[in-house]
ZATI-696805 format. One record per atom (N, C-alpha, C): x, y, z. Coordinates in steps of 0.05 Angstrom, whole numbers, plus 32768, in hexadecimal, padded with zeros to 4 digits. Layout:
XYZ...
This chain:
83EF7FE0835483F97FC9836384117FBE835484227FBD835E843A7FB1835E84417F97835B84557F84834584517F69833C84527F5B835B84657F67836E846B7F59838B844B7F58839B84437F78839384267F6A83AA84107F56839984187F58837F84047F3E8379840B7F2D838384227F28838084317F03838884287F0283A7842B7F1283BA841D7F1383D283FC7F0A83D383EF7F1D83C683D97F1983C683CB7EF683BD83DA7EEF83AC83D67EDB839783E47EC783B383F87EC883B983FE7EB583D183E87EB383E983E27ECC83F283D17EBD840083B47EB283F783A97EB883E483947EA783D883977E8F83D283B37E8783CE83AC7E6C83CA83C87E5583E083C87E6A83FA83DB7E5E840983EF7E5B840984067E6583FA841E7E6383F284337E67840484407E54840F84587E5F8424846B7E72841684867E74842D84997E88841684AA7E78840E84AF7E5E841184C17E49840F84BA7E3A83F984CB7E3B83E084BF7E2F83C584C17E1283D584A57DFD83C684A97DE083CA84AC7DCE83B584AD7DBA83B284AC7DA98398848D7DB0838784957DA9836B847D7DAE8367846C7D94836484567D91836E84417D798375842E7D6D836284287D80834C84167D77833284137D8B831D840C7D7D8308840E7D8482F083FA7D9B82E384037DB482E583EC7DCB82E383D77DCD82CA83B77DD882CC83A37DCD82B5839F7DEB82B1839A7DF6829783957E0F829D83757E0F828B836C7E2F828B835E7E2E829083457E1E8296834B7E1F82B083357E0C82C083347E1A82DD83237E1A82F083287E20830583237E13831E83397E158330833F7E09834A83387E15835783207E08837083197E0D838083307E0E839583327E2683A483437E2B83C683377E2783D6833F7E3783EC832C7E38840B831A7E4C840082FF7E48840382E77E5D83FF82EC7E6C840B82DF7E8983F382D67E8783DD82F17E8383C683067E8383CF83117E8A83B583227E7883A483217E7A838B83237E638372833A7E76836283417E69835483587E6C834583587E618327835F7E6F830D83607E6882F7837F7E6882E583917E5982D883A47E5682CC83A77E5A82AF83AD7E7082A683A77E76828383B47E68827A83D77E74828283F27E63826E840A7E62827B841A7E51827B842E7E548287844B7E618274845E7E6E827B84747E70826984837E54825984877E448265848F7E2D826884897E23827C84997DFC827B84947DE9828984AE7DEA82A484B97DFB82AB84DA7E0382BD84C47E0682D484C77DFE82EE84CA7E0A830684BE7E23830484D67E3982F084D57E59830584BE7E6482E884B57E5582DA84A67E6082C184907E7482CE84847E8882C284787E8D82C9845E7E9082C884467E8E82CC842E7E8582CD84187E9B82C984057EA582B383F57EB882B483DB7EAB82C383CC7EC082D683B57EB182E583A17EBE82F0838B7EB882F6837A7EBF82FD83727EC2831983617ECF832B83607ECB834383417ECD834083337EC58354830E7EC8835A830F7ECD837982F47ED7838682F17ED8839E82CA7ED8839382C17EBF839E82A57EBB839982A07EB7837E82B07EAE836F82AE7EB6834E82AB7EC9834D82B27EE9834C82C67F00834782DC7F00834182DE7F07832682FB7F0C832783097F2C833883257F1D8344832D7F338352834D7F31834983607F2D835783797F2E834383837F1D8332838E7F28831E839A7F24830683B77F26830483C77F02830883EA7F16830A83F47EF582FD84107EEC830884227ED78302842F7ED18319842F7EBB8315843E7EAF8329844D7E938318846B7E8F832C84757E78831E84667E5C8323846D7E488309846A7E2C830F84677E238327847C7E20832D84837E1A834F84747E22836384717E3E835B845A7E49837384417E3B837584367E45835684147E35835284177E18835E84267E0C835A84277DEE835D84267DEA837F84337DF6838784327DFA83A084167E0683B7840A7E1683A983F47E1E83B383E27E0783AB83E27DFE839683CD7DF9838883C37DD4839E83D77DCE83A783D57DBA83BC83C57DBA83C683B67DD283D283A57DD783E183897DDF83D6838D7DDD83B883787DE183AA83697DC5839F83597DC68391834D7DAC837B83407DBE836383397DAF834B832B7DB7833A830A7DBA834283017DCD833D82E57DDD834682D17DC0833782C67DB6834982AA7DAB834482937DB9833782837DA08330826C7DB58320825B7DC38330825B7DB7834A824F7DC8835D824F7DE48363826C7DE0836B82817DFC836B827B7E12836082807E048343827C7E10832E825C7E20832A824C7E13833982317E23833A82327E378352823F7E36835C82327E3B837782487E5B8374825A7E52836C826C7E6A836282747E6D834582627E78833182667E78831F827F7E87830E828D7E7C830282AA7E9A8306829B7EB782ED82AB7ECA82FA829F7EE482E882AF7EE082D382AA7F0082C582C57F0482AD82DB7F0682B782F17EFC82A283127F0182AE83237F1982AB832E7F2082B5833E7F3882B7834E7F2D829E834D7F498285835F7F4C827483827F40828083917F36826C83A97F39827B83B87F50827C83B17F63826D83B67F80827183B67F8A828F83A47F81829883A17F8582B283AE7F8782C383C77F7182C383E37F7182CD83F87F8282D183FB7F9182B8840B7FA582AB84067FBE82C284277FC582C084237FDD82CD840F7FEF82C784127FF382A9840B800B829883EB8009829F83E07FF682A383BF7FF4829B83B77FF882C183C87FF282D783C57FF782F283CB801282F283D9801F82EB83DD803C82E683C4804D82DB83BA804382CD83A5804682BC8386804982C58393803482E08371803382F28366801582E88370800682C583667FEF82C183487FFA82B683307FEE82B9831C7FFB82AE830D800D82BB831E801D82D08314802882E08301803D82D18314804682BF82FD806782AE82E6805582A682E38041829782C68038829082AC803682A682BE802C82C382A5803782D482A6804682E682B5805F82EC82B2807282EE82A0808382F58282808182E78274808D82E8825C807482ED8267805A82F982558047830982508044831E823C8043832C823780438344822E8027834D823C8020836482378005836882257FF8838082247FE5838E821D7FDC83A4821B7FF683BC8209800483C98215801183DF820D802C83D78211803583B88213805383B58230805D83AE8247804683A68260805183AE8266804D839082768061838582858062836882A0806A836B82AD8064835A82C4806B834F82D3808D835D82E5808F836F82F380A3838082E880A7839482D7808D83A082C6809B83BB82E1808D83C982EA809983E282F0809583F982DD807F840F82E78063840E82D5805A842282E58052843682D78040845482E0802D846082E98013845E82FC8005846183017FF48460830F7FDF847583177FC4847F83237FC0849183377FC6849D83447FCD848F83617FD084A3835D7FEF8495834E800384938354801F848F833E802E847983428043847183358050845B8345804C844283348049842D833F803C840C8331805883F5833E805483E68327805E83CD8327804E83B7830D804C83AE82FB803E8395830E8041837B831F802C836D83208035835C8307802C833D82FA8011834482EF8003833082D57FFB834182C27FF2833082A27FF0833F82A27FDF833082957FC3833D82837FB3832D826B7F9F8341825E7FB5833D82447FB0835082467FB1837182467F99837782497F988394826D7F98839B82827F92838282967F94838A82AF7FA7838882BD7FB8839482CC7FCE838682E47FC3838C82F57FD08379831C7FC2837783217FE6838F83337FE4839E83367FFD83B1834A7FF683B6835F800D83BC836E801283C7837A802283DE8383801183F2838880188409839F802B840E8399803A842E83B1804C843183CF8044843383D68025842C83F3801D842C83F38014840383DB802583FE83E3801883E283DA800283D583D47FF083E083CD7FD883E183AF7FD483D383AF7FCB83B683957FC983A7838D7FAB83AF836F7FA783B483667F9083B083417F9B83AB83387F80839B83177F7F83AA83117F7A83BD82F87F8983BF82EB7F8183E182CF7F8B83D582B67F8083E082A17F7A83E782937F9483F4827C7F9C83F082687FA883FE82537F9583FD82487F94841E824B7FA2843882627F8E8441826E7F75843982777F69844982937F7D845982A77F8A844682BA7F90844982BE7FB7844782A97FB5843682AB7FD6842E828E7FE2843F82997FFA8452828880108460828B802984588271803A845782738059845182828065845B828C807A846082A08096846F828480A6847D828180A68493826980B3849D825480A584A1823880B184A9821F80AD84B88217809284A18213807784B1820D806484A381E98063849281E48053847F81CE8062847281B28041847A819E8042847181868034847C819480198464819B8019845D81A38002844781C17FF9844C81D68004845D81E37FFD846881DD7FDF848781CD7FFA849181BD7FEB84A581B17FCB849E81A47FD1848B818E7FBD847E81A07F9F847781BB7FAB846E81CB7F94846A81DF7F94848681D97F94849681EF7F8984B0820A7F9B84A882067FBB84B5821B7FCD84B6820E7FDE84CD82217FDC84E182157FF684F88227800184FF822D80158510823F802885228244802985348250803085468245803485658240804F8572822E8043858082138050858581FE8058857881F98042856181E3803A854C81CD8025856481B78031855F81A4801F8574819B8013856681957FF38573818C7FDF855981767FC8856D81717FB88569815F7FA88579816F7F8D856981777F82858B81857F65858781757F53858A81767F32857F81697F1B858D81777F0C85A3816B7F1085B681787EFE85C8816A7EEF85D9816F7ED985DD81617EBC85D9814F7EBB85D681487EC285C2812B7EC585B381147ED885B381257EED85BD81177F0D85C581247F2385B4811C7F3385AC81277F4B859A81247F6185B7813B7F6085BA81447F8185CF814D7F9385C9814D7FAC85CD81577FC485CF816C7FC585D381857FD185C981A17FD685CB81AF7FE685BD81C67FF485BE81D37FFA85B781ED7FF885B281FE7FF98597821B7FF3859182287FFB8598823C7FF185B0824D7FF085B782687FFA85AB826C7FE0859B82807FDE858D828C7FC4857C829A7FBE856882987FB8854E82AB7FA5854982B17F87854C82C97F81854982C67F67853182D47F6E851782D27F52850482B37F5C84FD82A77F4884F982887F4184FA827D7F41851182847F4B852C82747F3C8548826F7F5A854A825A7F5A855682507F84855D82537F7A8582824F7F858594824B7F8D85A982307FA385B0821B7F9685B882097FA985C3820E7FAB85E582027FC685EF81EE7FC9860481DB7FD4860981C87FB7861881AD7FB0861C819F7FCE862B81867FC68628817B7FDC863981837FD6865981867FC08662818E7FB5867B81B07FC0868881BA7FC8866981D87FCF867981E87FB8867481DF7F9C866C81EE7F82866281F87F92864A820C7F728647821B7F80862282187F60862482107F60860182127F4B85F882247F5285D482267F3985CF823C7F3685B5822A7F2185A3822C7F2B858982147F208579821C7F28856182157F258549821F7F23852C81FE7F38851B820A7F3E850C81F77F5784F881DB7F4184F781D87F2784F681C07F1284EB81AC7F1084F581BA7F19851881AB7F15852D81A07F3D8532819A7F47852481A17F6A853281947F70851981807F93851E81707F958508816D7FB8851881637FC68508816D7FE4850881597FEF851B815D7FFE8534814980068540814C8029854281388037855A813B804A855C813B80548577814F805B8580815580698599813C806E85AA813F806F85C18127808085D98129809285D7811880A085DA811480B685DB812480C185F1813180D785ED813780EB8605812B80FC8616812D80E78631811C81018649812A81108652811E812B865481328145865C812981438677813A814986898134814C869E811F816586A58115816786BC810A818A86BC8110819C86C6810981B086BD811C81CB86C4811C81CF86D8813981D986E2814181E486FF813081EF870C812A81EE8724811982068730812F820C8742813982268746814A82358755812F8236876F81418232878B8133823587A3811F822687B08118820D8797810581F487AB811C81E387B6810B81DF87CF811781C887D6810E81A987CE812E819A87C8812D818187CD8114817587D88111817687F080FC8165880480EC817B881780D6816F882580D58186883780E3817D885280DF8198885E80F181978878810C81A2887A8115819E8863812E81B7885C813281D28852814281E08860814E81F6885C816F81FA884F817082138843818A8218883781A28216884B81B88214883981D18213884081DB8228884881CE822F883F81DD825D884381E08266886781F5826C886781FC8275888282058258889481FB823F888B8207822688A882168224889A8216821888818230820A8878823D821E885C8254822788688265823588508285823A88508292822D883882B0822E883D82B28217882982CC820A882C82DD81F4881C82D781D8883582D181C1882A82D181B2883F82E081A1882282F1818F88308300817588258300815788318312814A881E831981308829833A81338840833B81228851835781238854836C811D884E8386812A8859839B812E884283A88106883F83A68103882A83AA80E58827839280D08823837D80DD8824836280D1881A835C80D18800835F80B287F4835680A887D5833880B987CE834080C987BA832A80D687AA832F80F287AD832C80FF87C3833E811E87CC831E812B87C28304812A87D782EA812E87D182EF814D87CF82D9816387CF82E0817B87D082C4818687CD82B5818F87DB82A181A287E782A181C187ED829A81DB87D8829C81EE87DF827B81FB87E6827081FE87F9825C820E88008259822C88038250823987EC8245825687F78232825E87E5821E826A87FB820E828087FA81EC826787F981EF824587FF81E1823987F981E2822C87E281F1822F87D581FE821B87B88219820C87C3821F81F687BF823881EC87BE823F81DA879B825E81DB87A0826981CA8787827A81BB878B8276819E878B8289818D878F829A817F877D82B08183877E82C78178876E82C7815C877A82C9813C876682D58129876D82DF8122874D82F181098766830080F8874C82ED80EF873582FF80F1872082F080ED870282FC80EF86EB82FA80DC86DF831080E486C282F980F286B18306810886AA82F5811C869882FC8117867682F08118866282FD810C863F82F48124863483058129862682F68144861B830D813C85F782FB813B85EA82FA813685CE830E811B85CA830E810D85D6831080ED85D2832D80EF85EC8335810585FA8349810386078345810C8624835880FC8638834F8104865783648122865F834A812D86688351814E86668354815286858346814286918348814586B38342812F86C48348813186E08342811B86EF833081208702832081358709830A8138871782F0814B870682E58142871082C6815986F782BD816D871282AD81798717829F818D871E82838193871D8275818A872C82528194872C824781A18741823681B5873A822781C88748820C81CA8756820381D1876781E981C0877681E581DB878C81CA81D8879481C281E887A781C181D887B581C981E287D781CD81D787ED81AF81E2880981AE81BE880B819281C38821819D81AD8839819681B8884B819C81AA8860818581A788788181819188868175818E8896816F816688A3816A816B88B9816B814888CA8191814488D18198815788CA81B9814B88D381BF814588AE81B8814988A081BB8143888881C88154887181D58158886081CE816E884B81CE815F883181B9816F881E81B08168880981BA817687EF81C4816987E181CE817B87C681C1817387AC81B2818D87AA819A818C878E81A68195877A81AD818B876881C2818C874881B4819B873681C481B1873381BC81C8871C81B981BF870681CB81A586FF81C0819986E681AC818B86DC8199818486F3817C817886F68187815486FC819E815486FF819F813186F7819D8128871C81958110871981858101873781A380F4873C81B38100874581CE80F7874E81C880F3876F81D780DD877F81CF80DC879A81E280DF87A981ED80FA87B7820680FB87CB820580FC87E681FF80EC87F081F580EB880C820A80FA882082038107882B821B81198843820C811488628219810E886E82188111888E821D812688968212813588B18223814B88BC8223813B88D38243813588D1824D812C88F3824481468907824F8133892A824B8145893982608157893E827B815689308291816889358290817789228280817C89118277818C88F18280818188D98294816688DA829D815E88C58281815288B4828681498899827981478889827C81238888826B81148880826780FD887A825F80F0885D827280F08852826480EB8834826F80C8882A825F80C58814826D80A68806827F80A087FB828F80BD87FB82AE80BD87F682C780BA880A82BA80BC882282CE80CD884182B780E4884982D780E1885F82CA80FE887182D9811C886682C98129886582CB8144886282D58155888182EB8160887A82F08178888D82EF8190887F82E981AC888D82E681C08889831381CB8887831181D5886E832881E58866832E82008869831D8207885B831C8229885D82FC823D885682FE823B885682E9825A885482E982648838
């Protein structure tokens, strides 16, 4: 990390516009100023008493230390407006950790990794050490430093900071029972929500900030936070049952074979453009449909196959794929077709 993305980093921790301002009070050093929670700020030394002097300092997030850089007089003074000196409260409630060497700063020791080789071979919060590849918010990072629940990572623009497991840091792959356990899911992770005061069945939707998105067993979606949500296990899958070639649907019907056979359609200028081919007592009907095939739309109508029974003025189409799909067809009295799409005319043969 670069002296500019500290000064960034270090700006926004403690609010810093880009517009130097007067400076407003007289800096205490080591001591630490409470910011906007969690994060606090510590002052070692300044170069001098000038405006542009520059300032060695500390950064915390929860009492953690996380960066280590300088900033001028002027600046601190300016952020620091928005700060106060940490109460004893504070001070409990966030106790500060150890401080980053000022080495830490230095190119040479960020080059270095910093104490990265000492834990290296530590494994922290999660299961995650030193060169794992994880998730992170805005992208995938890798680990360079562990210290328990917190790793220093670096992102795919470069960009080193700490971040937190589970708050901030997720595995690469199939999430684990202790992920779960601490409010981390996926989608299409099945979980059991509370909702108004009922634990339901659902599944994740999808994932935004902290808010998850389920849907209910009902087909509702509701929006709800990891506090409220606890790890479940899918239904079971009913297979449908196997085809039987040559029963009929219902009784009272007979095959398609020989009445009805050829291309029957929608007409020319009819929304959807239906499509009915009958032979030999099987038909396959093409309708409108966006088809996805590996996260991309590959077509605009799908295709399913069915044995064809007819009888009452009716025809019945029994789906080779076992699924209870309902296509109701008329047979008008001029032979056209009656379906819930339009009318079908006969095309060709």
């Amino acid at each position: 990390m670069n002296n500019r993305r500290i000064i960034v980093i270090l700006r926004v921790v403690l609010g810093l516009g880009l517009t130097p301002a007067a400076i407003g009070q007289e800096l205490q050093f080591n001591v630490i100023y409470q910011c906007a929670p969690p994060l606090s700020v510590k002052i070692f030394s300044c170069a001098g008493t000038a405006p542009t002097a520059s300032c060695d300092l500390q950064n915390y997030r929860d009492g953690k230390s996380t960066v280590r850089g300088s900033l001028t007089r002027q600046q601190l003074a300016t952020g620091l407006q928005k700060c106060h000196l940490q109460t004893a409260d504070e001070a409990k409630a966030h106790p500060p950790g150890a401080d980053l060497p000022a080495s830490a700063a230095t190119p040479a020791n960020r080059a270095a990794g910093g104490s990265a080789a000492a834990s290296a071979s530590q494994v922290g919060a999660g299961g995650f050490k030193v060169g794992d590849t994880v998730r992170l918010p805005l992208g995938d990072g890798k680990i360079l430093q562990v210290r328990g629940s917190e790793y220093f990572v670096r992102n795919a623009n470069g960009v080193e900071i700490w971040m937190s497991y589970p708050a901030q840091i997720r595995r690469i792959g199939k999430l684990t029972a202790e992920d779960h356990a601490l409010g981390q899911y996926d989608a299409h992770d099945w979980v059991q929500v509370l909702v108004e005061g009922k634990w339901m069945e659902a599944e994740v939707i999808r994932q935004s900030d902290n808010v998850y998105t389920m849907k209910l067993a009902n087909g509702h979606e509701v929006d709800t936070s990891a506090q409220f949500m606890r790890p479940s296990t899918p239904p079971p899958v009913v297979k449908p049952p196997a085809f039987q070639f040559g029963v009929p649907p219902k009784p009272g019907v007979i095959s398609c074979a020989g009445k009805f056979e050829g291309r029957y359609s929608s007409a020319a200028g009819t929304p959807g453009m239906v499509t009915i081919t009958f032979r030999s007592g099987k038909a396959t009907l093409r309708e409108p449909d966006m088809v996805m095939t590996d996260g991309k739309l590959s077509a605009m109508s799908s295709e399913k196959e069915a044995e064809c029974w007819t009888g009452g003025g009716k025809i019945y189409l029994k789906w080779i794929d076992g699924s209870n799909y309902d296509f109701p067809i008329d047979i008008n009295d001029d032979g056209t077709l009656d379906t819930q799409l339009g009318e079908l005319k006969k095309k060709g043969n």
